[in-house]
C-alpha positions as CSV (number, residue, x, y, z in Angstrom):
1,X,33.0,268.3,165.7
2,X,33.9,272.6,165.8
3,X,31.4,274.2,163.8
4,X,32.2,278.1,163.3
5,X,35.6,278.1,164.5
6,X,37.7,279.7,161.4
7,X,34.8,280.9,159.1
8,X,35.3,282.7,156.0
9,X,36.2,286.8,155.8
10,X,35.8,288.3,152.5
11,X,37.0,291.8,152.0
12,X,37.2,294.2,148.8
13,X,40.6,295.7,148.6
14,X,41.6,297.7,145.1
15,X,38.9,296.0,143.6
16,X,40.1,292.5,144.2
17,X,38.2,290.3,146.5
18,X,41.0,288.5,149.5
19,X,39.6,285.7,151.7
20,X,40.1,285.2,155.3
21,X,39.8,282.7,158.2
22,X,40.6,284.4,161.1
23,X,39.9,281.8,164.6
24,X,37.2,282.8,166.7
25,X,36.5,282.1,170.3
26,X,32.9,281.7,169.7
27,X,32.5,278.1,168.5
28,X,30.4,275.3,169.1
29,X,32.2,272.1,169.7
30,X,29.9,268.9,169.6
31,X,30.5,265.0,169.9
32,X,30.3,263.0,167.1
33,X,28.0,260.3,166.6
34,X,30.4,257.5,165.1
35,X,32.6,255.5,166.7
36,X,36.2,256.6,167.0
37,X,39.1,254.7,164.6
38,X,41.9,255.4,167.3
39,X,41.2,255.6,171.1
40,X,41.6,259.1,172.3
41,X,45.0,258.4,174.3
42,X,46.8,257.7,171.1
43,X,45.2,260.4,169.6
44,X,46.0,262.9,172.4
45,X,50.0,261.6,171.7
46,X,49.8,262.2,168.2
47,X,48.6,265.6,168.8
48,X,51.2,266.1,171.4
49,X,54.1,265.1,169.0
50,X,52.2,267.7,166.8
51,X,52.5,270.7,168.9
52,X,56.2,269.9,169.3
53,X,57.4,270.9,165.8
54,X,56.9,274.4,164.5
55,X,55.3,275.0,161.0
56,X,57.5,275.8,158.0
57,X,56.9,279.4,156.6
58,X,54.7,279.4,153.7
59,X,57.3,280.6,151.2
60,X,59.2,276.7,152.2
61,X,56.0,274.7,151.6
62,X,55.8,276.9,147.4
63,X,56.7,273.5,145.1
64,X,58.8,275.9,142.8
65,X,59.7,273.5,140.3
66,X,58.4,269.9,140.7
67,X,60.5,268.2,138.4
68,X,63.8,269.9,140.0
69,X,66.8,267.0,140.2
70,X,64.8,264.6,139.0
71,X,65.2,264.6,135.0
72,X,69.0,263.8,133.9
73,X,70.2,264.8,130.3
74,X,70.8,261.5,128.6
75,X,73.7,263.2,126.9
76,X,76.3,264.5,129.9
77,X,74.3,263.3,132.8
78,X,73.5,266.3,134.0
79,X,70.2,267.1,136.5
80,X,68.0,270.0,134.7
């Protein structure tokens, strides 16, 4: 369990409030009391696999319109 690893940054900035979580080396990582679900081979795999793939840019992950290709006009069969 990491307890103060990205903790919150507020600054004032033309008199709107933005919210940061900068990482921060100074952390205290702990074990946790409960046994595991997975055993910590698979998990260190999974996190492996993970590290391999790069993550998409934020402007990719924006849902822009959720219903895109998904409703048909009844009429010409057309996606709106």
């Amino acid at each position: 369990i990491r307890w103060g690893w990205r903790g919150q940054r507020k600054k004032v900035k033309n008199g709107s409030v933005s919210v940061s979580r900068p990482r921060s080396d100074d952390y205290l990582l702990a074990d946790g009391i409960h046994p595991p679900i997975i055993d910590q081979q698979l998990f260190d795999q999974v996190q492996k696999k993970f590290s391999m793939h790069k993550p998409l840019p934020t402007s990719a992950r924006e849902m822009k319109n959720p219903l895109a290709g998904l409703v048909i006009c009844a009429k010409c069969g057309a996606k709106m």
